[in-house]
C-alpha positions, 0 to 999 in steps of 0.5 A, spaced: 754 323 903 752 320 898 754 317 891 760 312 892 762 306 896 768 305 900 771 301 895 769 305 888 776 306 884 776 315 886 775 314 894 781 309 893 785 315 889 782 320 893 786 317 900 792 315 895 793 323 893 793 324 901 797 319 903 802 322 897 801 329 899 807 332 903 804 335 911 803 342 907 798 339 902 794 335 907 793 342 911 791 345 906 786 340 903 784 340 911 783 348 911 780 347 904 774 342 906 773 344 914 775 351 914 780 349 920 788 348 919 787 343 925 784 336 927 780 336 933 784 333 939 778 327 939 780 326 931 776 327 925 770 325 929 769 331 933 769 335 927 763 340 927 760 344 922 756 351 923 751 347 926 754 342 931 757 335 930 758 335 923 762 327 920 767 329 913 763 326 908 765 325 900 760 327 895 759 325 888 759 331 884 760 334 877 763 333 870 771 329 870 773 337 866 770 340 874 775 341 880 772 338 887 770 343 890 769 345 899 762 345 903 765 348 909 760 349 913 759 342 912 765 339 912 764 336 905 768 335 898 765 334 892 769 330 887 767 328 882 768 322 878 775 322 875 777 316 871 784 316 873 789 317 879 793 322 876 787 326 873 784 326 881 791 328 884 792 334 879 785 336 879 786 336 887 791 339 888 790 345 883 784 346 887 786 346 893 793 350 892 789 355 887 783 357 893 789 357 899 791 364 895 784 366 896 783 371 903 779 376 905 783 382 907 
């Protein structure tokens, strides 16, 4: 993925708004990137896509108004550029609780 560094402030807050999640969240926010409520027993590593092995990736996308959103298929989140944690945390959280709600029947 492309967009940000390892040390740009928004990959900072995106693992601080996990660490901060309660276990229900960070499940929720998993199923919504991957598709699956699960890790691989080998770890995030192992992950896989509709094509095979396919790595958990970060893209910098949209406007700071935008909430993330999911590539499933390709284990990838679009964040955009937030300017403050709180704004991220709000914005993930709203997008990953507003799309759990979302099933086919």
């Amino acid at each position: 993925c492309t967009g940000y560094h390892d040390q740009d402030p928004v990959i900072q807050w995106f693992w601080q708004a996990i660490e901060k999640f309660d276990n229900e969240q960070q499940l929720r926010l998993l199923q919504f990137v991957t598709g699956t409520s699960s890790i691989p027993y080998e770890g995030f590593s192992a992950l896989r896509g509709s094509n095979g092995p396919r790595k958990f990736c970060i893209e910098k996308w949209g406007k700071t108004t935008s909430l993330p959103r999911a590539h499933t298929c390709f284990n990838r989140l679009d964040l955009p550029p937030y300017s403050s944690f709180d704004i991220l945390f709000e914005k993930l959280v709203r997008a990953v609780i507003e799309t759990s709600t979302f099933s086919i029947d």
